[in-house]
N, C-alpha and C positions, 0 to 999 in steps of 0.2 A: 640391798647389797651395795657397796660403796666402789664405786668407778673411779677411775682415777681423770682428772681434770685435763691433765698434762702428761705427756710421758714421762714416766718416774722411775727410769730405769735408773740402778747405782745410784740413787741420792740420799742423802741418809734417810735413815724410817724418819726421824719427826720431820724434815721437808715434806717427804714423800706424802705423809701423811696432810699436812696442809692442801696440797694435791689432790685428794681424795674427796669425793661427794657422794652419798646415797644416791640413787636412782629408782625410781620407779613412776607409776601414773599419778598424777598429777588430781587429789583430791578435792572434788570442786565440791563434796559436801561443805568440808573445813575450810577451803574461801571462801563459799558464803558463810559460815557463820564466823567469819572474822570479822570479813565485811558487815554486818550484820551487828558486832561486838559493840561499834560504836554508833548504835542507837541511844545505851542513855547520857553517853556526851552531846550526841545532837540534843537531846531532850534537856538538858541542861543549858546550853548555849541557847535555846531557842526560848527559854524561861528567864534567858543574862543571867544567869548561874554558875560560869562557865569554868569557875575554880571546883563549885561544887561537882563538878564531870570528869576532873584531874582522877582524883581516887578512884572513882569508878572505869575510868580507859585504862588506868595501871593494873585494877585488878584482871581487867579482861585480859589485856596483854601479858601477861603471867600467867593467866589461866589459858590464851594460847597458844603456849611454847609448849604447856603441856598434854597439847590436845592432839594426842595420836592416833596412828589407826586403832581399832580394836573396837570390843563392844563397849553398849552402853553403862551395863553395871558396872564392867572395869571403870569407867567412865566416871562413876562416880565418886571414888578412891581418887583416883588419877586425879582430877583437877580438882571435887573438892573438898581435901584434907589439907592440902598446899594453899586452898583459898582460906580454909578457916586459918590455917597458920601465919598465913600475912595481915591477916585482918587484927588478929592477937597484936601481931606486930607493929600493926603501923597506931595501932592505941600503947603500946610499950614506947614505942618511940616518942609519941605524942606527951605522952607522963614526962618522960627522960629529958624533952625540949624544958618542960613548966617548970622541971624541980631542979635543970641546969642552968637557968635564966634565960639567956638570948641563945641559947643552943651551942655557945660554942664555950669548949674546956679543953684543957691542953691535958688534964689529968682526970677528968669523972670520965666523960665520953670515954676515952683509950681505952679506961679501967671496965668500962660496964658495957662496950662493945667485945672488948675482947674475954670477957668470961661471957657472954652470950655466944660468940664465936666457937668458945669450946666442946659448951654443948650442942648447940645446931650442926657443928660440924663431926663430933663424934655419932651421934644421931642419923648423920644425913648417909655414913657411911655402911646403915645396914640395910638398902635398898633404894630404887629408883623413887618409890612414895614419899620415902624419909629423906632423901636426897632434894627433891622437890621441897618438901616442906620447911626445911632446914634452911634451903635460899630466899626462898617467900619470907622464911621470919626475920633473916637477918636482913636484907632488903629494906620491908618492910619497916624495922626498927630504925635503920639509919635515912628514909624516906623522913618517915615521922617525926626526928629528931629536927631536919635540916630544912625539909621543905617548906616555905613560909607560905600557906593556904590558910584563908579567914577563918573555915570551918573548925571546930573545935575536934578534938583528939575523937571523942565517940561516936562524932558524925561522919569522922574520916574513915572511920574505919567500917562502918556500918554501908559508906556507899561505896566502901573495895570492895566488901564482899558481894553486893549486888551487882557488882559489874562483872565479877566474878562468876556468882549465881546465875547471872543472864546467859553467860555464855555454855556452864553446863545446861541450863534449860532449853536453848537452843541444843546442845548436843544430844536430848534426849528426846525431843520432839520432831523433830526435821529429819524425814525421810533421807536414809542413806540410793543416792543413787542405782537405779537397778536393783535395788533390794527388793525382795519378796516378802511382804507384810500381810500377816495375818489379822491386824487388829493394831489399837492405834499403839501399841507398844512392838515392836516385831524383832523376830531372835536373828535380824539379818548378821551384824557382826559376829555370833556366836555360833552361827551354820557354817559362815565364811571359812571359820578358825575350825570348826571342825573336819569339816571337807577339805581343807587344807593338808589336814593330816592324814586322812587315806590318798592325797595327791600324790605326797610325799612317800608312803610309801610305794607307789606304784613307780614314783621316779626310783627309790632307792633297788626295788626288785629289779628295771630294768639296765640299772649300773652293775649288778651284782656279776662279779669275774671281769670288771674293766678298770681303768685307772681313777673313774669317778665314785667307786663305790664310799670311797671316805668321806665323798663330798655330802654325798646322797646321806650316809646315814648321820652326820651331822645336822643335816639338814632337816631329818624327819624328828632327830630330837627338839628341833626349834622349834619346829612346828607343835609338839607333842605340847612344849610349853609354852605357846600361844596361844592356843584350844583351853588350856588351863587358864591362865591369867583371865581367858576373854570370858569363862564360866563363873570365874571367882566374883564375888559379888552380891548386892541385895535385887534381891526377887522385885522387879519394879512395877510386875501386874499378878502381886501372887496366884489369886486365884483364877481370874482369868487364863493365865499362860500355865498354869499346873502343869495339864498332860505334857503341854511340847517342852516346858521344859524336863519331865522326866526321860521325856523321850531322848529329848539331847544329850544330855546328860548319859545314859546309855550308848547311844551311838559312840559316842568319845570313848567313853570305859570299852565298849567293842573292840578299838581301835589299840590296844594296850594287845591283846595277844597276836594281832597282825604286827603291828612293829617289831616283837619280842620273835616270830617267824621268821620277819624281812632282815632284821640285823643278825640273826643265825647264819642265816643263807650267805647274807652280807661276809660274813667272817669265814664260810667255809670258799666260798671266792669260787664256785661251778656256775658258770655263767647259766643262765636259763632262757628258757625260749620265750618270745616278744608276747603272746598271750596271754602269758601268764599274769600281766598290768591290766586285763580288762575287768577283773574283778573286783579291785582297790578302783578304779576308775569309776565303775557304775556303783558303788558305794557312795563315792564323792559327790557325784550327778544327785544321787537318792537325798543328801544329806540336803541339798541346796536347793530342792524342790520338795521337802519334805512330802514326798511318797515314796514307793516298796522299792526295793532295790530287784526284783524280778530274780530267774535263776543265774547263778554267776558260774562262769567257768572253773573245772576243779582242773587241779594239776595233778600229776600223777606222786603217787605215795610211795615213793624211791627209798626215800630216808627220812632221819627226825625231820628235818629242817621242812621238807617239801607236807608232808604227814601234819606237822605244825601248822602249817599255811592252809593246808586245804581246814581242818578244826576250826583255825581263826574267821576264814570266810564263813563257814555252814554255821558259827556262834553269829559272825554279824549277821546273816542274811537273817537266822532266827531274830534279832532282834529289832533290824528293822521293818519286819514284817510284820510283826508286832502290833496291835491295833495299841493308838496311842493309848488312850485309858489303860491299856494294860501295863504298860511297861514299868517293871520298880524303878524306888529312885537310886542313884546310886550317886555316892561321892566321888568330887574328883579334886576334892583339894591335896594340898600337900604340907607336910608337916614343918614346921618351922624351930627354930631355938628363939631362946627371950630376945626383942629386939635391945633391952635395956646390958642381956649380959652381950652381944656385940658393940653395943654402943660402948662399953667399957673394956672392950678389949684390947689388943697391944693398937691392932689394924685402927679399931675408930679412938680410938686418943692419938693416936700419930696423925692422924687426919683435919681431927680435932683443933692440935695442940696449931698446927698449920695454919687452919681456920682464922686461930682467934690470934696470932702473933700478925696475921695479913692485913685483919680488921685493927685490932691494935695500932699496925705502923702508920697505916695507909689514913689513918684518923689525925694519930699526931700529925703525920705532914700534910694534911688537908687543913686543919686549925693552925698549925705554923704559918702558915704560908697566907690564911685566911681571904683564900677565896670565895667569892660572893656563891658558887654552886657546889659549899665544902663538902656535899653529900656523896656528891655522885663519885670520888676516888674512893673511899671503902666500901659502897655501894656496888663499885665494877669488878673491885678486887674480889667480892663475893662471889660474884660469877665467873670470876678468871681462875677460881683457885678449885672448881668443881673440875675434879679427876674423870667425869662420864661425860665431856665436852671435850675430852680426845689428849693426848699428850701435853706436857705443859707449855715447852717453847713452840707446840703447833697453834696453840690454843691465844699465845700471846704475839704470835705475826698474826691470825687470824683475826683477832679481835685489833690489832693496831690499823692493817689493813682495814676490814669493815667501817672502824670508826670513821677516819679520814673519807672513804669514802661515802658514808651517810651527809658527814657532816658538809660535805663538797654539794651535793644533790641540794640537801634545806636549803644552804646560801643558796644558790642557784635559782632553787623556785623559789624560794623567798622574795626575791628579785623583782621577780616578775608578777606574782601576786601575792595579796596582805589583805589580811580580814581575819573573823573567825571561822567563817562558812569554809575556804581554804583548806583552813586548818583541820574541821572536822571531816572534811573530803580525803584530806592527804592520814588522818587516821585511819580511818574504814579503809583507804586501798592499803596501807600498811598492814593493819589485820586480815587482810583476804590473802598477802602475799606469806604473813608469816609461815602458814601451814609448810610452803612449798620449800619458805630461808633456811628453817629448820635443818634443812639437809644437810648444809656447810655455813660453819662456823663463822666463816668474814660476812657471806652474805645474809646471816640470820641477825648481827650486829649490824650489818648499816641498817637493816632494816627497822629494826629498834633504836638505832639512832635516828634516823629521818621523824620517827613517832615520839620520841621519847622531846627532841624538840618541838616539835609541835605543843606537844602539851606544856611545856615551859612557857612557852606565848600565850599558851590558853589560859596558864593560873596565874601571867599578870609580869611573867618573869621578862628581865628585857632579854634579847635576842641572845646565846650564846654557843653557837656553831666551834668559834673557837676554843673556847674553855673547856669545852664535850672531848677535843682531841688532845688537848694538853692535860686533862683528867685522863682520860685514856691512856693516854701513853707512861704517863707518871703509875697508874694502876698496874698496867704492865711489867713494866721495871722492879716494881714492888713485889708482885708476885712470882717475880721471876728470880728473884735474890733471894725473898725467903722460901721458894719450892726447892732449892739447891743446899737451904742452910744443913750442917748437923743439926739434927735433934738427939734429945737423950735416947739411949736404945737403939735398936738396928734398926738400918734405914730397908723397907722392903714389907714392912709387916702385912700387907695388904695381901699381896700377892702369897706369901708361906701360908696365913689363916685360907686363902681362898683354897690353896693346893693341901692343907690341913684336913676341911670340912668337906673335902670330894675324897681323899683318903680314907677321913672316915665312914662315908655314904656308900664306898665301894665294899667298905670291909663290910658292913651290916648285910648289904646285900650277897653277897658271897656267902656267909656265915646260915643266910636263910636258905639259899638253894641249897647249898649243903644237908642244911639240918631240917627244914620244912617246905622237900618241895610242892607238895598235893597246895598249901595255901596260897594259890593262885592270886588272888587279890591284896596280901601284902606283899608279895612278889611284885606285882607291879606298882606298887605304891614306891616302895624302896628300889628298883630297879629306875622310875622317874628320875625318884631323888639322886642317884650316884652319876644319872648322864644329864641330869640338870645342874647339878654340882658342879662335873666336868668343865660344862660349858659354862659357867659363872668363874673358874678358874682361868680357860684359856683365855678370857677377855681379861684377866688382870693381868694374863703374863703377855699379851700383846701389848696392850696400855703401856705399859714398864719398858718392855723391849722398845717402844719409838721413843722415848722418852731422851735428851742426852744423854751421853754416855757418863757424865756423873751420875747420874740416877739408876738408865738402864743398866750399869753392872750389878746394881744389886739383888736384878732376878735371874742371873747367871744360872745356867743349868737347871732352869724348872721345868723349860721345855721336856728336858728329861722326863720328870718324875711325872708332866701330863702324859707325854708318850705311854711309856709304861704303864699308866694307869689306866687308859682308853684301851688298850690291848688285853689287862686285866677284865674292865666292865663287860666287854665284848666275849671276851672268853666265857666268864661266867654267864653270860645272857645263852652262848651256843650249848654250854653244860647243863643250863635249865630246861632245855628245848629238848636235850638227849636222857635227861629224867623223868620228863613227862612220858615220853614217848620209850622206854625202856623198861624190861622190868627187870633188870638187874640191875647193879652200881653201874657209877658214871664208869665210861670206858678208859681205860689204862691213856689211852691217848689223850685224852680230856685232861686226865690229871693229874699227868705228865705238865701237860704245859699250861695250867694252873698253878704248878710248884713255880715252872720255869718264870712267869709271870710275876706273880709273887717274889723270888728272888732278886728280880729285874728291878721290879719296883722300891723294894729294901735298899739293893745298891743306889739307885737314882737316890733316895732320900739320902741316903747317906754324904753322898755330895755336898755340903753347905751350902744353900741358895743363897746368890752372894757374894 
């Protein structure tokens, strides 16, 4: 949850948001294996290899920006589809160096950065994976292009990816902390994420009829999709782990008619008595010590919602009493559209077209100007121009900040000591800190400037602390003129597609309770999708809203139309609850303000967001 640095009262949202930092415990899995990342740089350096160690500390270092909480099979999407894509990359770039001569062109480079641009960026904009993999390649390509390192193009690329590969191996070996392992692969990130989610609901029952309860059932939706994310994935002990994971996999799916109780109740706003959370409670305990959840308290069967709850608990408690061998498997992924027809849509060609006009500029005036580190200005601009690193003028004091201050720190110790041993010291503590820079933006840039010279020393380069901040801020500038320019078409497409595809997830699921409510199990499939939807929308329209107000007017009034449509899901979720539990039509009141809803929401669209 992001705390604020400073008091941020009255300052505009993109300051305020500069202000702002995640907070939580401090992951000393991921320092060590940061720390730990720059192993085959030392093993390089201690061979006097020590250019051949560049490729491989860049790939780790990429590989741990995107080294999150969460389990391992996510784990292995997560860092490496991003690794295979920079490793593509920096052999494209290596090509691109050989067939432009000494690397530098005022017209190939521009030309063949900036339609790589388009698609990496239209691409990156149909998820966090693609978003990842999209920076690593374009990265990667203009590393390749610029970086003058002895090793030839296939060898660069082959020891990214190992440095890369080291570090998911490390994420999938190395006991997570306090984790409960049953064998040498263990479901600990995936119980975590599960038992997360009966926490959740027991927070949101215990909000229910107080000013936190919108907090609560947002919150249990997050939760719903991190338990998902952290299951999604390849089986990394199939056989061995069978039963727990069918078992897990159940327990989750359990957890779908509890939430679909808790945000009922949630919506009917009757406060309930403090008891009534020891049930979701000793689920959670059950989930995290994988044994029985014993007998759980029932609540009294008043009405749907209560009637709802007690069914949900007496379904979980059947299943995780369950002897494991027995328990089916059951899915719990979630349905998706073509990542190719997002990638071509209004949202990822605007995104796109941004991308590759940044790469584009920031190239020409990197070869005009022909400085000796002409890489690293379209190189930063890649990462300056990534919309899920927070607002764009937040993102361009953060990273101007950051830099000056890495680049302050290198001199500094540079100063005082010189060698290579040094240098791979001040690596490895760099990678142990990254997990934690992550958090905010300035401090996750100096961090990777402190590293990023380093390694410049390492492949031979002479010292350039200064040029690091004069690339920087020039990147800056650049991506800050063309995040503002017109493009063709309306400015905003991000945010309307995001409020479009929660529109349409709401209406599916409305349309099923309606007309199919006995099929419990697409019920919740489609009920996932329309509040994981939601919440993939409000982060666009927050995004947008800190944004300057040249930008942010053009998601004017969506707030609206999420409003109303979270009022709508919820509705429907409390009209599911009173079908189940009914044996006549939904009650007049019900849908009464399902019309009212609906109408509500009609209007909000009607509004031009914009």
């Amino acid at each position: 949850m992001p705390t604020p640095l400073l008091p941020a009262t009255r300052l505009p949202p993109w300051l305020a948001h500069v202000l702002r930092a995640q907070r939580g415990p401090v992951p000393w899995n991921a320092v060590l294996r940061g720390a730990l990342a720059a192993l085959p740089l030392l093993a390089a350096v201690l061979a006097e290899r020590p250019t051949a160690g560049v490729p491989a500390a860049l790939g780790a270092m990429l590989a741990g920006i995107n080294d999150r909480p969460g389990s391992r099979r996510a784990s292995v999407a997560r860092l490496g589809l991003p690794a295979l894509a920079g490793s593509a990359g920096l052999l494209c770039g290596s090509v691109i160096a050989e067939t432009a001569g000494d690397g530098r062109s005022l017209v190939v480079l521009p030309l063949v950065f900036g339609l790589l641009g388009l698609g990496a960026g239209a691409i990156s904009s149909t998820g966090p994976v693609a978003s990842a993999c999209g920076t690593q390649v374009l990265v990667a390509v203009v590393i390749g292009a610029g970086m003058p390192l002895p090793e030839p193009g296939p060898l660069r690329a082959l020891l990214f990816l190992a440095g890369a590969g080291w570090l998911l191996l490390l994420r999938l070996v190395l006991p997570s902390p306090g984790g409960r392992r049953s064998g040498p692969y263990g479901l600990d990130g995936e119980r975590e994420a599960v038992a997360a989610v009966y926490e959740a609901a027991a927070e949101l029952l215990l909000a229910v009829g107080g000013p936190r309860a919108r907090a609560g059932r947002a919150a249990l939706s997050a939760a719903l999709d991190q338990a998902q994310d952290a299951l999604t994935g390849p089986r990394l002990r199939r056989f061995a782990s069978s039963a727990a994971e069918r078992r897990l996999h159940a327990q989750y799916a359990a957890a779908f008619p509890l939430a679909e109780a808790a945000t009922a109740l949630a919506w009917a706003g009757v406060a309930l008595p403090a008891r009534i959370v020891e049930g979701p409670r000793r689920l959670a305990a059950a989930v995290r010590t994988g044994g029985s959840c014993g007998p759980l308290p029932a609540p009294a069967r008043t009405d749907a919602g209560l009637r709802a709850l007690d069914d949900a608990l007496l379904r979980a408690a059947t299943v995780f009493d369950r002897p494991a061998g027995m328990t089916p498997g059951t899915r719990t992924g979630h349905s998706d559209t073509s990542v190719l027809g997002r990638a071509w849509s209004a949202a990822g060609l605007e995104y796109g077209l941004r991308v590759s006009v940044c790469c584009a500029t920031s190239t020409v005036l990197a070869q005009w100007l022909h400085h000796e580190h002409w890489y690293w200005l379209p190189a930063t601009t890649v990462f300056l121009v990534k919309p899920d690193l927070g607002p764009l003028a937040s993102r361009v004091v953060c990273r101007a900040v950051g830099t000056v201050a890495g680049a302050a720190v290198f001199g500094a110790s540079s100063m005082l000591v010189s060698g290579p041993a040094p240098l791979v010291a001040t690596v490895a503590l760099c990678g142990a800190l990254l997990p934690v820079a992550t958090r905010h933006f300035a401090v996750q840039t100096a961090v990777v400037t402190v590293l990023v010279l380093s390694l410049v020393l390492l492949g031979g380069e002479p010292p350039a602390s200064w040029g690091r901040v004069v690339e920087s801020l020039l990147a800056c500038g650049t991506v800050l003129l063309v995040g503002h320019l017109p493009m063709p078409g309306r400015r905003g497409h991000s945010v309307r597609a995001a409020l479009d595809t929660a529109v349409g997830a709401a209406h599916r699921y409305l349309g099923h309770v309606l007309d199919a409510p006995e099929d419990q199990a697409l019920r919740g499939a489609l009920r996932r999708d329309a509040y994981r939807s939601l919440a993939q929308a409000r982060t666009a329209i927050d995004l947008s809203a800190a944004e300057l107000p040249p930008v942010s007017r053009h998601s004017a009034g969506s707030e609206g139309v999420a409003g109303a449509l979270e009022q709508l899901i919820d509705t429907t979720t409390a009209c599911a609850v009173q079908l189940d539990h009914r044996a006549a039509e939904l009650p007049p009141a019900h849908a009464e303000l399902l019309a009212t809803h609906l109408s509500e929401l009609d209007r909000a669209r009607a509004v031009p967001v914009g």
